[in-house]
C-alpha positions, 0 to 999 in steps of 0.5 A: 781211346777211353776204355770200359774199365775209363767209362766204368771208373766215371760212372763211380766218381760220378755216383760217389759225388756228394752233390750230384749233378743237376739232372740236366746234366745227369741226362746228358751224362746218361745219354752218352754213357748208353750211346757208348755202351749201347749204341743208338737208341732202340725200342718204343719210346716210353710212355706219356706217364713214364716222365723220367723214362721218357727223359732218359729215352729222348736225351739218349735218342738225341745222340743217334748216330755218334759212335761209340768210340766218340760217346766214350771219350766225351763221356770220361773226361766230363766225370769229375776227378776225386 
């Protein structure tokens, strides 16, 4: 099982990458990383005018019901190794 100390060291490689993923796959990324920290999402979704909000609310909403055991696993191997 992926640990929080695992998902955190993802977070780092994936924040330190020269080239950043494309944003397609930087929601992808964030949606699991919220299911695995959060759970399912929650709360009003944000508003017509809060285009990257409501990205990030819809690609995290897409994942409801995964648990977050399985959120972590999917989301630490996909982090590129330095």
């Amino acid at each position: 099982m992926t640990t929080r100390e695992e998902l955190d060291q993802a977070v780092q490689r994936i924040n330190a990458l020269k080239n950043p993923p494309s944003t397609g796959d930087m929601l992808a990324l964030y949606a699991f990383f919220k299911q695995a920290t959060v759970g399912d999402a929650s709360g009003a979704r944000p508003g017509m005018f809060d285009l990257k909000g409501r990205a990030k609310f819809d690609a995290w909403s897409e994942k409801n019901g995964l648990p977050q055991a399985a959120a972590r696993l999917d989301v630490a191997p996909v982090a590129p190794q330095q």
